[in-house]
PyMOL Python script that loads the backbone (N, CA, C, O; Angstrom):
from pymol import cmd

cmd.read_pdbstr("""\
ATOM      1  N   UNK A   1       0.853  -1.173   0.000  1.00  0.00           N
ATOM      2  CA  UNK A   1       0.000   0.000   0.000  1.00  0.00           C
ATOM      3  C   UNK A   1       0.899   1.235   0.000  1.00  0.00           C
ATOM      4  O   UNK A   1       1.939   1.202   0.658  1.00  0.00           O
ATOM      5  N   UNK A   2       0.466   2.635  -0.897  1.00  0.00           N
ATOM      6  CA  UNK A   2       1.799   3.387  -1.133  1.00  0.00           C
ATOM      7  C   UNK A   2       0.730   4.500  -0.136  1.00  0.00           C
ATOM      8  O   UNK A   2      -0.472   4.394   0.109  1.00  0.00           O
ATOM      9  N   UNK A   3       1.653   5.479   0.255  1.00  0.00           N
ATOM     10  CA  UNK A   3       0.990   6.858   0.968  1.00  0.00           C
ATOM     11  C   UNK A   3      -0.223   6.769   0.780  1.00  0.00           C
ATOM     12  O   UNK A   3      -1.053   6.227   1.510  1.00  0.00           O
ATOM     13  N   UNK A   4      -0.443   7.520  -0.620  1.00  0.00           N
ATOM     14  CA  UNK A   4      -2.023   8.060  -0.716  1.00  0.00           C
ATOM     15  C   UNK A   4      -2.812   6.495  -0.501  1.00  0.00           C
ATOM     16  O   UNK A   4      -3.780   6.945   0.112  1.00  0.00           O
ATOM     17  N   UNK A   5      -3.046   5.225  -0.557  1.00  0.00           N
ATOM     18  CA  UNK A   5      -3.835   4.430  -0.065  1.00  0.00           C
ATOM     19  C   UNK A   5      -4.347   4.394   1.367  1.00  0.00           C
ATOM     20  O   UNK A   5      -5.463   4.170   1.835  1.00  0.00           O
ATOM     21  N   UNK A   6      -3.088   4.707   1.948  1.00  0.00           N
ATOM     22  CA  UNK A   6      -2.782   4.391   3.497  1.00  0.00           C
ATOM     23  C   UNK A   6      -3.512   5.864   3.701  1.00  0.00           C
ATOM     24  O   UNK A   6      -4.488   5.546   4.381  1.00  0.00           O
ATOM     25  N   UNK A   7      -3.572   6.937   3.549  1.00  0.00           N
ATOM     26  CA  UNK A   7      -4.194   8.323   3.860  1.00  0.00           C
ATOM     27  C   UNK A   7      -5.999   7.735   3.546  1.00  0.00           C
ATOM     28  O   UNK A   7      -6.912   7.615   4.363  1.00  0.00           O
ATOM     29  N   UNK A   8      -5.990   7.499   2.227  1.00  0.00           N
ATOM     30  CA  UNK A   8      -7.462   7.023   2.446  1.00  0.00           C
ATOM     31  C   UNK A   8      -8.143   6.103   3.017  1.00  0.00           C
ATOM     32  O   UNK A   8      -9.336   6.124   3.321  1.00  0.00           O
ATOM     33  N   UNK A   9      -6.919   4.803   3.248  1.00  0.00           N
ATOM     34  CA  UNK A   9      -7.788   4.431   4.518  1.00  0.00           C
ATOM     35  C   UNK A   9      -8.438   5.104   5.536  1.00  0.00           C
ATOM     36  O   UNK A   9      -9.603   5.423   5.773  1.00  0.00           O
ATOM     37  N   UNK A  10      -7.342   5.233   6.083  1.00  0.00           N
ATOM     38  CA  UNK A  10      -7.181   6.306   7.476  1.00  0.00           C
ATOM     39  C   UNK A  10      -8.381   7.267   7.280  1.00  0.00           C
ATOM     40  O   UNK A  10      -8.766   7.736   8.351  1.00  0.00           O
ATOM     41  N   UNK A  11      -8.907   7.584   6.453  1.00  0.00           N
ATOM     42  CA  UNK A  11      -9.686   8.639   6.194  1.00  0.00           C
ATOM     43  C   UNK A  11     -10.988   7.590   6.615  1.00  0.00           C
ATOM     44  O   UNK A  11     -11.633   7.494   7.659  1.00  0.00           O
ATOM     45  N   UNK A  12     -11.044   7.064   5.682  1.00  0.00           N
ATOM     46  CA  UNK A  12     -12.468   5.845   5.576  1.00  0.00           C
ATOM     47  C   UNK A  12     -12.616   5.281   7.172  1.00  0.00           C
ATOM     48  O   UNK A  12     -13.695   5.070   7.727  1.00  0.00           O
ATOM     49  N   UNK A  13     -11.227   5.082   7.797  1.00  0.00           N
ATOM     50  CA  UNK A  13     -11.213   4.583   9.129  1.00  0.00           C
ATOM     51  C   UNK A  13     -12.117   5.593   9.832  1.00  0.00           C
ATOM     52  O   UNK A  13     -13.303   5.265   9.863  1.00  0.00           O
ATOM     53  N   UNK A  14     -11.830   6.631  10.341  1.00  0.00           N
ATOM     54  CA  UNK A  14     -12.088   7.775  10.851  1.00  0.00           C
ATOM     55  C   UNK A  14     -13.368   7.875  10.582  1.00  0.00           C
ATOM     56  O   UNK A  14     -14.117   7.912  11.558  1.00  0.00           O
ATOM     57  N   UNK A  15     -13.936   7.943   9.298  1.00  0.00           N
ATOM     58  CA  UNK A  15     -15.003   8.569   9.297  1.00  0.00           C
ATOM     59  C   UNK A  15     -16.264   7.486   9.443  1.00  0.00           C
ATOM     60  O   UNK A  15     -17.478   7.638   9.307  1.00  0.00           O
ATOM     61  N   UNK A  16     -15.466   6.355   9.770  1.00  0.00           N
ATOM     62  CA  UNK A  16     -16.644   5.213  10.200  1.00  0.00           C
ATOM     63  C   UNK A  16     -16.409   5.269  11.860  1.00  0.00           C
ATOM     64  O   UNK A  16     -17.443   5.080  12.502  1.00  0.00           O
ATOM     65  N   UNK A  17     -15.453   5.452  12.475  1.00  0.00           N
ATOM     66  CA  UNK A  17     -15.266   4.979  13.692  1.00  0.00           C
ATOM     67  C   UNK A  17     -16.553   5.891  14.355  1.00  0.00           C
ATOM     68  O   UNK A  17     -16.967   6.974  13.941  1.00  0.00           O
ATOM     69  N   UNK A  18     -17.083   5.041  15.600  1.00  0.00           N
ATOM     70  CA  UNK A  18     -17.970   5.133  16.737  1.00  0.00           C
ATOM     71  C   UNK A  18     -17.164   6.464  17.974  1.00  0.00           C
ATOM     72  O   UNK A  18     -17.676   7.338  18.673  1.00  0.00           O
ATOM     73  N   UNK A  19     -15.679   6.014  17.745  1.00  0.00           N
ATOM     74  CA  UNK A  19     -14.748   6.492  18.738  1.00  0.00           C
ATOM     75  C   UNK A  19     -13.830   7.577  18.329  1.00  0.00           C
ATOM     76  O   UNK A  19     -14.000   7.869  17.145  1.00  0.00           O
ATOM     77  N   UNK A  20     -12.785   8.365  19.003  1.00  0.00           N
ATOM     78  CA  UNK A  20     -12.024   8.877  18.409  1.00  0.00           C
ATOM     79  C   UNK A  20     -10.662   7.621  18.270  1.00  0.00           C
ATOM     80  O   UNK A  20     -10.258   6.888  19.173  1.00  0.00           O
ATOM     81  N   UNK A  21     -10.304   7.673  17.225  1.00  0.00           N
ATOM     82  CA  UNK A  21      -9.212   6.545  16.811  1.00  0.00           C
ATOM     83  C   UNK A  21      -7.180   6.718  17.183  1.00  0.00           C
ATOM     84  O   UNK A  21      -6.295   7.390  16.654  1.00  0.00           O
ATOM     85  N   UNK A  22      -7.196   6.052  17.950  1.00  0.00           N
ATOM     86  CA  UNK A  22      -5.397   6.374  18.184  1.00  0.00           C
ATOM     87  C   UNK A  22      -4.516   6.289  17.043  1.00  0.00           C
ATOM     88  O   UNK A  22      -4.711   5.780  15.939  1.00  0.00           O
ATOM     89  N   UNK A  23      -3.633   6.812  17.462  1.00  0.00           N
ATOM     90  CA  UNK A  23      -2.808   6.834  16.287  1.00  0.00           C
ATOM     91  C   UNK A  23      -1.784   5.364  15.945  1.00  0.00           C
ATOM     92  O   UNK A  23      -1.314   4.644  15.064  1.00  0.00           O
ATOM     93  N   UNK A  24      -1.929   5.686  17.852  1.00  0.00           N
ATOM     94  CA  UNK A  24      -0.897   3.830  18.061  1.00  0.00           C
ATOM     95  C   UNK A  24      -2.246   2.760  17.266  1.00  0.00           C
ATOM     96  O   UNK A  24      -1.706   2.015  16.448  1.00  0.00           O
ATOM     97  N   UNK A  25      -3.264   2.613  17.307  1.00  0.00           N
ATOM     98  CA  UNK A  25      -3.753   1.526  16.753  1.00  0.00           C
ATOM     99  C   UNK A  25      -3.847   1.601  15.038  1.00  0.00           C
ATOM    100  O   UNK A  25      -3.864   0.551  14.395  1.00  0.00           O
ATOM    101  N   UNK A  26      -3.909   3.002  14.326  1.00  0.00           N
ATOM    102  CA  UNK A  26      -4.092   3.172  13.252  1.00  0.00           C
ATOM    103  C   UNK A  26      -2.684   2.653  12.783  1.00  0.00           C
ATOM    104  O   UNK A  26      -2.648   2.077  11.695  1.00  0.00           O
ATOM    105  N   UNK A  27      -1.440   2.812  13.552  1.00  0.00           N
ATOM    106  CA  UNK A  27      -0.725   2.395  13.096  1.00  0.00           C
ATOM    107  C   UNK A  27      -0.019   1.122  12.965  1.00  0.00           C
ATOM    108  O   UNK A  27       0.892   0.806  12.200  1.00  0.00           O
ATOM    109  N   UNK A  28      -0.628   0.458  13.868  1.00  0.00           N
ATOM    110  CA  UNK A  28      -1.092  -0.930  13.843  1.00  0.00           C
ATOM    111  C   UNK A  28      -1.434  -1.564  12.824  1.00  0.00           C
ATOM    112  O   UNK A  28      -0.730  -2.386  12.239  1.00  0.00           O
ATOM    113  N   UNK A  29      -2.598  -1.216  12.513  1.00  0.00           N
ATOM    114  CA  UNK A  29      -2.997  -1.433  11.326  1.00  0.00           C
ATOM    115  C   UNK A  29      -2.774  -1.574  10.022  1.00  0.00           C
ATOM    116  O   UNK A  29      -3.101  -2.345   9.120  1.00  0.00           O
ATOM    117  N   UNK A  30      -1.771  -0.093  10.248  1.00  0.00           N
ATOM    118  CA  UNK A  30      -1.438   0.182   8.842  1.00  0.00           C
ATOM    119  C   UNK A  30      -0.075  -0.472   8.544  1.00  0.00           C
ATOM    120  O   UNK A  30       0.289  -0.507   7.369  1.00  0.00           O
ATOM    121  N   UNK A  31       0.891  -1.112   9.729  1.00  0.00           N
ATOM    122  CA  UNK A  31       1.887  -1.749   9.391  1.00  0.00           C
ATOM    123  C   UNK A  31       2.786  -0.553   9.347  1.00  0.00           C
ATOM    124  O   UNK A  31       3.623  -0.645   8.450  1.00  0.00           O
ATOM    125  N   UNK A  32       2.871   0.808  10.229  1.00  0.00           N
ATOM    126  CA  UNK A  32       3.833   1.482   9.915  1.00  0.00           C
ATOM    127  C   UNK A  32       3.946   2.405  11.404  1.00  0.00           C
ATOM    128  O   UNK A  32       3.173   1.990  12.267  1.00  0.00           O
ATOM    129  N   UNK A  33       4.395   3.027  11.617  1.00  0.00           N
ATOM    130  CA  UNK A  33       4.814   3.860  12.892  1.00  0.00           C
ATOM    131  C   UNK A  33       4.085   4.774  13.211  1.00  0.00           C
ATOM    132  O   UNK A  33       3.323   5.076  12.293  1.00  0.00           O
ATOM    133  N   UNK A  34       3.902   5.690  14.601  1.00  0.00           N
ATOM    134  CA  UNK A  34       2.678   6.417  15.133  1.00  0.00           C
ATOM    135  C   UNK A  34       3.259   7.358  14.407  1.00  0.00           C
ATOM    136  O   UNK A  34       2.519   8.044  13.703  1.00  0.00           O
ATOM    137  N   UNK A  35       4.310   7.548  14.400  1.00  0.00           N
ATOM    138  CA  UNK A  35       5.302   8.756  13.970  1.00  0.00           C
ATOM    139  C   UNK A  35       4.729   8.882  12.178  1.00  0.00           C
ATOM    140  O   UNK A  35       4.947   9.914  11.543  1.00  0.00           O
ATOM    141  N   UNK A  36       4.210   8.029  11.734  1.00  0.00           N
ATOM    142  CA  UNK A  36       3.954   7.893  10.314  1.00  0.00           C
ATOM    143  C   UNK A  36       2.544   8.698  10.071  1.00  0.00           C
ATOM    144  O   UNK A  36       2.235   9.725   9.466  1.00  0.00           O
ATOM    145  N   UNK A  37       1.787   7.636  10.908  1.00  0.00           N
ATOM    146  CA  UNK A  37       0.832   8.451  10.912  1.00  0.00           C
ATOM    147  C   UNK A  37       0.449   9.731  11.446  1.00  0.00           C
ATOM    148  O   UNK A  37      -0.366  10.313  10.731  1.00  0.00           O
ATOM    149  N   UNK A  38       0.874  10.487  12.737  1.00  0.00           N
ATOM    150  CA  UNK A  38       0.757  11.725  13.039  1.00  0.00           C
ATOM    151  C   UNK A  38       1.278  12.376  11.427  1.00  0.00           C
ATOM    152  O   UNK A  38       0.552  13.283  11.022  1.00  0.00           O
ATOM    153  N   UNK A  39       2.154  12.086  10.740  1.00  0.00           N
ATOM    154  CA  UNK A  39       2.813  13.009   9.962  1.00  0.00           C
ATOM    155  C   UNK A  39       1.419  12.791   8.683  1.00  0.00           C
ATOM    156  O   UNK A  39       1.090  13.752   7.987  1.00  0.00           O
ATOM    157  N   UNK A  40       0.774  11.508   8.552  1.00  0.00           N
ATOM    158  CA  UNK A  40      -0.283  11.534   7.476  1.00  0.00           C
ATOM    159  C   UNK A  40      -1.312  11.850   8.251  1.00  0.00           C
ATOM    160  O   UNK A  40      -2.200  12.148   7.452  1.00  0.00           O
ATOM    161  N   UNK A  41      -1.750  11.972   9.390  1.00  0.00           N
ATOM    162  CA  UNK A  41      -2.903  12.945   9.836  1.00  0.00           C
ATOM    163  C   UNK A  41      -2.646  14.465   9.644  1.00  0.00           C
ATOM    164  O   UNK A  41      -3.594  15.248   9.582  1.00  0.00           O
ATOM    165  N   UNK A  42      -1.336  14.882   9.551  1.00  0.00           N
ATOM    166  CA  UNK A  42      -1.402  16.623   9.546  1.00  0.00           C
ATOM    167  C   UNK A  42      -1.657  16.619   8.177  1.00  0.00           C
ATOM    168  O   UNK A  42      -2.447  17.514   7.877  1.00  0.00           O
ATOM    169  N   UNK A  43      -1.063  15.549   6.682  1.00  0.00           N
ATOM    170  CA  UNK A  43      -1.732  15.622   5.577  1.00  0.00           C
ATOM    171  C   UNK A  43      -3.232  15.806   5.655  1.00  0.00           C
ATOM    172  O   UNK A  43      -3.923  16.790   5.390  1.00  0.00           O
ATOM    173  N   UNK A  44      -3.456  14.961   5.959  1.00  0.00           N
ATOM    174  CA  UNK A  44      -5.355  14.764   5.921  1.00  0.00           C
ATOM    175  C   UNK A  44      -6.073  15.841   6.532  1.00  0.00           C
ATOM    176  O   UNK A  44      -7.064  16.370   6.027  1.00  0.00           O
ATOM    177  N   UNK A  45      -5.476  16.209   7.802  1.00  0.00           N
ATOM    178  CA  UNK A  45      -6.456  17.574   8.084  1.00  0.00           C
ATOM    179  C   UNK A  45      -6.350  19.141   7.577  1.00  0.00           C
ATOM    180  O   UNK A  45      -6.963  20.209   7.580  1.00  0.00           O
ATOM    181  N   UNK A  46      -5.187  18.537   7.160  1.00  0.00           N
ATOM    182  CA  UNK A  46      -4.891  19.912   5.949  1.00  0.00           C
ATOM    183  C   UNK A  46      -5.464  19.771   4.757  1.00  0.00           C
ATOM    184  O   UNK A  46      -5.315  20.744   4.018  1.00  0.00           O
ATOM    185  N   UNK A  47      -6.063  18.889   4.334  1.00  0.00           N
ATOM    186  CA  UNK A  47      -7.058  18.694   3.239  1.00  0.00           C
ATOM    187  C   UNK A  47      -8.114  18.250   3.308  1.00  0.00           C
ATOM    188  O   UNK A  47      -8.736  18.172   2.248  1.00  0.00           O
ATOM    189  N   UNK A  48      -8.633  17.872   4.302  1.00  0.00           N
ATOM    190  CA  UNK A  48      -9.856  17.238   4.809  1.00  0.00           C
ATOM    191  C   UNK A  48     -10.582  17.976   5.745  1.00  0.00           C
ATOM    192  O   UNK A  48     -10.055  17.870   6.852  1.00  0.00           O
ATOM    193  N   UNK A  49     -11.853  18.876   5.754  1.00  0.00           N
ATOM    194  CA  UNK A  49     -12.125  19.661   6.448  1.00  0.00           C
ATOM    195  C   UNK A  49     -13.429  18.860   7.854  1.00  0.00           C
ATOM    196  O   UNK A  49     -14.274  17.984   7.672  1.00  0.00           O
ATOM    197  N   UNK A  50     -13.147  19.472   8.896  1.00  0.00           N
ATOM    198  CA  UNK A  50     -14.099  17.828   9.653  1.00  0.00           C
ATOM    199  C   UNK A  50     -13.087  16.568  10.201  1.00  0.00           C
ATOM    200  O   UNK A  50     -13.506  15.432  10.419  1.00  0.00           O
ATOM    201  N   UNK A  51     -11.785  16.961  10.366  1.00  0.00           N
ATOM    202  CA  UNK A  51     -11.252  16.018  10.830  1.00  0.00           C
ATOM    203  C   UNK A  51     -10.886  16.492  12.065  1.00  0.00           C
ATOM    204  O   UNK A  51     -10.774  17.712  11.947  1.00  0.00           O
ATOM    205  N   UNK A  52     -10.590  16.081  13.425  1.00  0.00           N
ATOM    206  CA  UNK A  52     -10.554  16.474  14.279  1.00  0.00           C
ATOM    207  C   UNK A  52      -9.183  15.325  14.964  1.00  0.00           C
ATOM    208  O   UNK A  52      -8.994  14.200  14.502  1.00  0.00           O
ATOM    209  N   UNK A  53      -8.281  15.989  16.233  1.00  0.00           N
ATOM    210  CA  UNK A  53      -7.619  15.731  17.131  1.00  0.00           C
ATOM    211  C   UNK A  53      -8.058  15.928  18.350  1.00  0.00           C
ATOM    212  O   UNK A  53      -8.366  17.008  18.856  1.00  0.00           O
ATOM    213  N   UNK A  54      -8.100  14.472  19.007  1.00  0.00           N
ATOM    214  CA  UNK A  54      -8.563  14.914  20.475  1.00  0.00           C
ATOM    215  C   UNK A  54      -7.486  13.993  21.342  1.00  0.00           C
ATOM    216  O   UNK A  54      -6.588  13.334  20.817  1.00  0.00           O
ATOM    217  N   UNK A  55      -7.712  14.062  22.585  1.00  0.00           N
ATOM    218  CA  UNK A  55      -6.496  13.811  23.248  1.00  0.00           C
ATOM    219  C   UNK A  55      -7.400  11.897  23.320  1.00  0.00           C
ATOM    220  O   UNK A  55      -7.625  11.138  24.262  1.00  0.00           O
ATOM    221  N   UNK A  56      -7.509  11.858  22.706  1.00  0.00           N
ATOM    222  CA  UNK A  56      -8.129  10.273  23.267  1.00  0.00           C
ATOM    223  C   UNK A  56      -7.846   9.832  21.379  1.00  0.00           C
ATOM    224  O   UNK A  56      -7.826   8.650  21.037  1.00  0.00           O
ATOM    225  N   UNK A  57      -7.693  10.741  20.563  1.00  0.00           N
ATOM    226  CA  UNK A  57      -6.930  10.077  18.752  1.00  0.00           C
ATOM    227  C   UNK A  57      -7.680  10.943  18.189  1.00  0.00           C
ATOM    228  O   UNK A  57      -8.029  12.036  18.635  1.00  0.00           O
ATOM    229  N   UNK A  58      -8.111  10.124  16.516  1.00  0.00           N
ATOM    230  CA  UNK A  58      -8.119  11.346  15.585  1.00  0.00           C
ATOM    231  C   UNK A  58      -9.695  11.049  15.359  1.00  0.00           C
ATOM    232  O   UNK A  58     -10.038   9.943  15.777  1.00  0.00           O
ATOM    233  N   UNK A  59     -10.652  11.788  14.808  1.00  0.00           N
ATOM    234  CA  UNK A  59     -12.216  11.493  14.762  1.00  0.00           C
ATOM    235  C   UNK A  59     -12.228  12.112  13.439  1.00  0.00           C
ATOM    236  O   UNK A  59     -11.217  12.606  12.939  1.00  0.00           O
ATOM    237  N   UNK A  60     -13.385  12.084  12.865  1.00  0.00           N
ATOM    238  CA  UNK A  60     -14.447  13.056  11.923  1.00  0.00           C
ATOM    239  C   UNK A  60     -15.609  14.190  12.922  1.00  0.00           C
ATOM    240  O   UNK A  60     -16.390  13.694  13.733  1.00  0.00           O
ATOM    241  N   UNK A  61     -15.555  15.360  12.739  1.00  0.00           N
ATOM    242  CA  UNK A  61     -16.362  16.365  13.358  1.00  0.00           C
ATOM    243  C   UNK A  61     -17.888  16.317  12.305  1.00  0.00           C
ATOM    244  O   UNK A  61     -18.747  17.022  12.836  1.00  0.00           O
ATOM    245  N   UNK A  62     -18.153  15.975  11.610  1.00  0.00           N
ATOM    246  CA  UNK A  62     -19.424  16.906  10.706  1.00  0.00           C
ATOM    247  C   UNK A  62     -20.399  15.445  11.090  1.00  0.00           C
ATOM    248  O   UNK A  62     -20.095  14.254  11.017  1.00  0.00           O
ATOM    249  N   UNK A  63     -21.193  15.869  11.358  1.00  0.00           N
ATOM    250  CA  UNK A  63     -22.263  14.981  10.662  1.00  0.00           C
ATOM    251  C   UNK A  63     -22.891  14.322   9.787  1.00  0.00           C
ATOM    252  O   UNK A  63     -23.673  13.382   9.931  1.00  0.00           O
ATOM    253  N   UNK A  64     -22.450  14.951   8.668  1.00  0.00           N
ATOM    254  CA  UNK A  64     -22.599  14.448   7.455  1.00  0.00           C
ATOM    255  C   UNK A  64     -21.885  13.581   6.772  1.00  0.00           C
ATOM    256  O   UNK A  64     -22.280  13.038   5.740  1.00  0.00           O
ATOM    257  N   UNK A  65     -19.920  13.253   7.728  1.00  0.00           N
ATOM    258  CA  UNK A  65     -19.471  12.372   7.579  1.00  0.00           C
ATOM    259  C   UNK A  65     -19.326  11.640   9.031  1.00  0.00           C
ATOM    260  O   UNK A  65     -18.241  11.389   9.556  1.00  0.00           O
ATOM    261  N   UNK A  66     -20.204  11.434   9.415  1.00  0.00           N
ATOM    262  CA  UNK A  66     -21.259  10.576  10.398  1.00  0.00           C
ATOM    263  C   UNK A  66     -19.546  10.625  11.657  1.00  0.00           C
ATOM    264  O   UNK A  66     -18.812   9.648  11.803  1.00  0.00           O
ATOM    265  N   UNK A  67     -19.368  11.760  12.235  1.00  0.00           N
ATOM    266  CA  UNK A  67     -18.857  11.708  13.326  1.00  0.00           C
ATOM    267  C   UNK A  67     -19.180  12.282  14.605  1.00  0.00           C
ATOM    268  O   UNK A  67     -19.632  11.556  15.491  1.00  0.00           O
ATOM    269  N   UNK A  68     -18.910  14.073  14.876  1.00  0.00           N
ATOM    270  CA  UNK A  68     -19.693  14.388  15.514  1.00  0.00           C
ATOM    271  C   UNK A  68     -19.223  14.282  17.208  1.00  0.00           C
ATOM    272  O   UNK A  68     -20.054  14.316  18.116  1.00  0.00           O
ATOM    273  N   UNK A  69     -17.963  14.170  17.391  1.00  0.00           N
ATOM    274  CA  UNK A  69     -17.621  13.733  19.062  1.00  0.00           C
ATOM    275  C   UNK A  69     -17.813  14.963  19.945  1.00  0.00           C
ATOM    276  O   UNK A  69     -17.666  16.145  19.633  1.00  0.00           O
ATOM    277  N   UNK A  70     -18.178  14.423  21.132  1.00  0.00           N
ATOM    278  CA  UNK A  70     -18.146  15.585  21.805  1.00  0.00           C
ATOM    279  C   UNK A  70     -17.952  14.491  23.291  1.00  0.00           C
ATOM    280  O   UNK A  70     -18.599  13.468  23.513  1.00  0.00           O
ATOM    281  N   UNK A  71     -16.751  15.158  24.243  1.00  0.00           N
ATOM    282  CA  UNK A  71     -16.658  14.620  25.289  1.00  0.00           C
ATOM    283  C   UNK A  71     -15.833  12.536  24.906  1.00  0.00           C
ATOM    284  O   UNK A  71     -15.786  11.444  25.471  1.00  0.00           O
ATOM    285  N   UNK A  72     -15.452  13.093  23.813  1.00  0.00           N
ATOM    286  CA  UNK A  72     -14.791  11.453  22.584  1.00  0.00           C
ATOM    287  C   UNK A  72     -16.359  10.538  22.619  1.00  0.00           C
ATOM    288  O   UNK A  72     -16.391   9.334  22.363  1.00  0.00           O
ATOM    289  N   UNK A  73     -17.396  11.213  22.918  1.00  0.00           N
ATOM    290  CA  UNK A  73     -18.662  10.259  22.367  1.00  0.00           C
ATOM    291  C   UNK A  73     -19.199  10.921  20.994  1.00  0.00           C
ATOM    292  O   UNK A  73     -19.387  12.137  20.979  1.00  0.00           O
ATOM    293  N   UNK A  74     -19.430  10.205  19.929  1.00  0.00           N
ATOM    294  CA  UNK A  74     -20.350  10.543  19.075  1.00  0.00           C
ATOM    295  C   UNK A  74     -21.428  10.921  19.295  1.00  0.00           C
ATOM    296  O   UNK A  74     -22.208  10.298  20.016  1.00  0.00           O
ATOM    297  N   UNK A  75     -21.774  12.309  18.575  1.00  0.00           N
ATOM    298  CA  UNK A  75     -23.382  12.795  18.641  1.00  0.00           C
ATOM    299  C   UNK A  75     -24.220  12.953  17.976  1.00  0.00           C
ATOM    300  O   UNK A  75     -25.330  13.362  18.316  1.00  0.00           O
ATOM    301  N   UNK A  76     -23.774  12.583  16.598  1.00  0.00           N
ATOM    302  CA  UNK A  76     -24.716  11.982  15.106  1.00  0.00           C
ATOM    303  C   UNK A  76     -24.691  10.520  14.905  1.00  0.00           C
ATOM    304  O   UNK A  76     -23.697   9.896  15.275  1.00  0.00           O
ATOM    305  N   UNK A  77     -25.683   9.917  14.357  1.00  0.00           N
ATOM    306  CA  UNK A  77     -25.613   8.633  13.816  1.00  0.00           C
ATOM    307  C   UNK A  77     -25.341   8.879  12.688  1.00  0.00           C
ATOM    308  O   UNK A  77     -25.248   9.990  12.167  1.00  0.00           O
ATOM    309  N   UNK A  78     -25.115   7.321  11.981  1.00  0.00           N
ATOM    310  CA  UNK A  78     -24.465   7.334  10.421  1.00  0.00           C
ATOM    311  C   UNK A  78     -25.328   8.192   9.705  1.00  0.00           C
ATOM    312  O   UNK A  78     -24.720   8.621   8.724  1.00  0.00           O
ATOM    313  N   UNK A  79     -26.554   8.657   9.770  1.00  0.00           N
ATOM    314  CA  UNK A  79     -27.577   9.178   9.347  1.00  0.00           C
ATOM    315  C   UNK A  79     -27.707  10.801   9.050  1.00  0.00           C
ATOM    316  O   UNK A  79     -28.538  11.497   8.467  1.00  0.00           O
ATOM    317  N   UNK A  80     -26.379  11.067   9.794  1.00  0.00           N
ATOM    318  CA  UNK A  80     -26.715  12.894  10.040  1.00  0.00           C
ATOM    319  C   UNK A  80     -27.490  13.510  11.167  1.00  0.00           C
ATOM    320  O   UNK A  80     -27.626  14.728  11.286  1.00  0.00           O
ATOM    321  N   UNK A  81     -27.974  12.653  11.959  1.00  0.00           N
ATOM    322  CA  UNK A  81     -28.799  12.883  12.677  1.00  0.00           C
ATOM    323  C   UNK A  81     -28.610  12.985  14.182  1.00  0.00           C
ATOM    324  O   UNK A  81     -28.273  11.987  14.819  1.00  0.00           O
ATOM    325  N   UNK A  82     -28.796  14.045  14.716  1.00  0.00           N
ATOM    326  CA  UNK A  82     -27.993  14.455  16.290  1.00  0.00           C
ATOM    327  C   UNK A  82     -28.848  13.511  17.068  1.00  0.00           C
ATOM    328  O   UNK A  82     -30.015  13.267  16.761  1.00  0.00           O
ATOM    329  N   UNK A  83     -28.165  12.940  18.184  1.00  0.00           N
ATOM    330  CA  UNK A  83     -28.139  11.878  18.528  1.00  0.00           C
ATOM    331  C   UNK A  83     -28.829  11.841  19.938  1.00  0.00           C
ATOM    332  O   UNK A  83     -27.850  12.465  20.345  1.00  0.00           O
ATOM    333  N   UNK A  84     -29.590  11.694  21.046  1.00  0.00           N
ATOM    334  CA  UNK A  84     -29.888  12.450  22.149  1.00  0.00           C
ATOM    335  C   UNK A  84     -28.884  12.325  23.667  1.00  0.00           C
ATOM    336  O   UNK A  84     -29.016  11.175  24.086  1.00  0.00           O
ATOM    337  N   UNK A  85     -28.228  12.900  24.312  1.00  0.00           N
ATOM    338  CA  UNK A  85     -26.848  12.482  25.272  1.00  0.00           C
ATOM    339  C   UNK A  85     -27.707  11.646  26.303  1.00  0.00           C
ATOM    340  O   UNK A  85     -27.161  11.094  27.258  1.00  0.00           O
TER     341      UNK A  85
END
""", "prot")
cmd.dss("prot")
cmd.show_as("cartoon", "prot")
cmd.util.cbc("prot")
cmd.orient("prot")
């Protein structure tokens, strides 16, 4: 898998996760170093608007790409739809 695959995962990851996502597990995943990915998350949120850093990993903010954290809980469903706390 070359960069840009591994960025769109990561992207697709994110914007499905329930949670905010670590970097240590993304990089797990991805077969490459946290250090790798922090450096392809500052790609992605520099081009990806709705991506968010929280001290618990990396999320999607919009609703419309079904994230939405607040407090690292989601507050939209996949749906767009605010969620009740």
């Amino acid at each position: 898998m070359n960069t840009a695959e591994r960025r769109n995962e990561i992207l697709n990851v994110l914007q499905n996760a329930d949670a905010p996502v670590a970097a240590r597990k993304l990089a797990s995943q991805f077969g490459v170093s946290r250090q790798v990915i922090v450096q392809d998350m500052a790609v992605i949120r520099a081009s990806t608007p709705g991506i968010l850093s929280t001290t618990r990993g990396y999320g999607s903010d919009s609703c419309s790409d079904s994230g939405n954290f607040i407090n690292n809980k989601r507050i939209c469903d996949t749906a767009g739809q605010q969620l009740r706390p």
